[in-house]
One Martini backbone bead per residue (centre of mass of N, CA, C, O) as a GRO file, in nm:
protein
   60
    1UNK     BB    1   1.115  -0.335   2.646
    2UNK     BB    2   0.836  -0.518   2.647
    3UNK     BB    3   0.894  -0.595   2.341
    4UNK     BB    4   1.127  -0.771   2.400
    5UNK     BB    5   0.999  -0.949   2.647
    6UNK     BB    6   0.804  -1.065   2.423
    7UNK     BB    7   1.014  -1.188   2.207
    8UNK     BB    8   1.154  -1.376   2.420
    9UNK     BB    9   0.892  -1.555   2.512
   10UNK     BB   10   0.815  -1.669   2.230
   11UNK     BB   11   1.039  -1.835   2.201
   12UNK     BB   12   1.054  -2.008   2.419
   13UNK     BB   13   0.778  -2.115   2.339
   14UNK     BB   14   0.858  -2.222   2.058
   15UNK     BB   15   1.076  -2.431   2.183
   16UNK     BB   16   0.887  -2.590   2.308
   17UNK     BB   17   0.664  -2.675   2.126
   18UNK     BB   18   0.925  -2.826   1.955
   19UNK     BB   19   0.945  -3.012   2.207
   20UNK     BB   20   0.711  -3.054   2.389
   21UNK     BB   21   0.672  -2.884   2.603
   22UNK     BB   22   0.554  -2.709   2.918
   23UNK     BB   23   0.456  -2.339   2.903
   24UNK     BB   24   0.275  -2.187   3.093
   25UNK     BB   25   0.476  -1.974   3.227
   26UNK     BB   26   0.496  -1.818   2.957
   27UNK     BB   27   0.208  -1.773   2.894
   28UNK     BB   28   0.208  -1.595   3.206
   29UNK     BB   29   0.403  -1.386   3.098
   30UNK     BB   30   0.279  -1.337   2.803
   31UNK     BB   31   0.043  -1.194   2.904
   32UNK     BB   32   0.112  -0.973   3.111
   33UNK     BB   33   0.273  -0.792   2.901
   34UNK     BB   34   0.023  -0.699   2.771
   35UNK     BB   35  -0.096  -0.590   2.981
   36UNK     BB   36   0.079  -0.359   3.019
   37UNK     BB   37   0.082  -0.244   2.751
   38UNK     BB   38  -0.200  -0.153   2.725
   39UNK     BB   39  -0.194   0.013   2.992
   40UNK     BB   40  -0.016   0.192   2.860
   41UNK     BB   41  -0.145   0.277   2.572
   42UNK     BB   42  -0.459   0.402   2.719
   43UNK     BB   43  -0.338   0.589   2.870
   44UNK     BB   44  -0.214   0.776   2.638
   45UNK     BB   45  -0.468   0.816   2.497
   46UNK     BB   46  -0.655   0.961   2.700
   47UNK     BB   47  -0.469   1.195   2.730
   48UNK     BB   48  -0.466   1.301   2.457
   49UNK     BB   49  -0.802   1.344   2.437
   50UNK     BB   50  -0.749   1.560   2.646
   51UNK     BB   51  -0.584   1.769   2.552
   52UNK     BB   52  -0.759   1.800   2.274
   53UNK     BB   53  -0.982   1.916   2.426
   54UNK     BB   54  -0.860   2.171   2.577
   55UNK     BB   55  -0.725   2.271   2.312
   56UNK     BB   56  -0.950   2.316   2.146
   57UNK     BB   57  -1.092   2.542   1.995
   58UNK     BB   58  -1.345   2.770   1.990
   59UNK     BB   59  -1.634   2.831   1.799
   60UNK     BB   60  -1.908   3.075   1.722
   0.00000   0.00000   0.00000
């Protein structure tokens, strides 16, 4: 969904550079949302490595 909506904003700025006009508000809006999924993203890899490790079975 996220990325739908990263792909709807980009195109708008590309209308917009293309007609000439001021994007500043979808550039602010186009950030914010990269920053969203970053977040998920981060969360997503942190858990898997405590996962990992607590799932790995320990060899003496």
């Amino acid at each position: 969904m996220l990325e739908r909506e990263i792909q709807r904003v980009n195109r708008r700025i590309d209308l917009k550079i293309l007609q000439g006009e001021a994007y500043f508000k979808e550039a602010r809006d186009h950030k914010l949302l990269l920053q969203k999924v970053r977040y998920n993203t981060r969360k997503g890899l942190i858990n898997r490595l405590i996962t990992l490790f607590f799932r790995t079975p320990i060899y003496a």
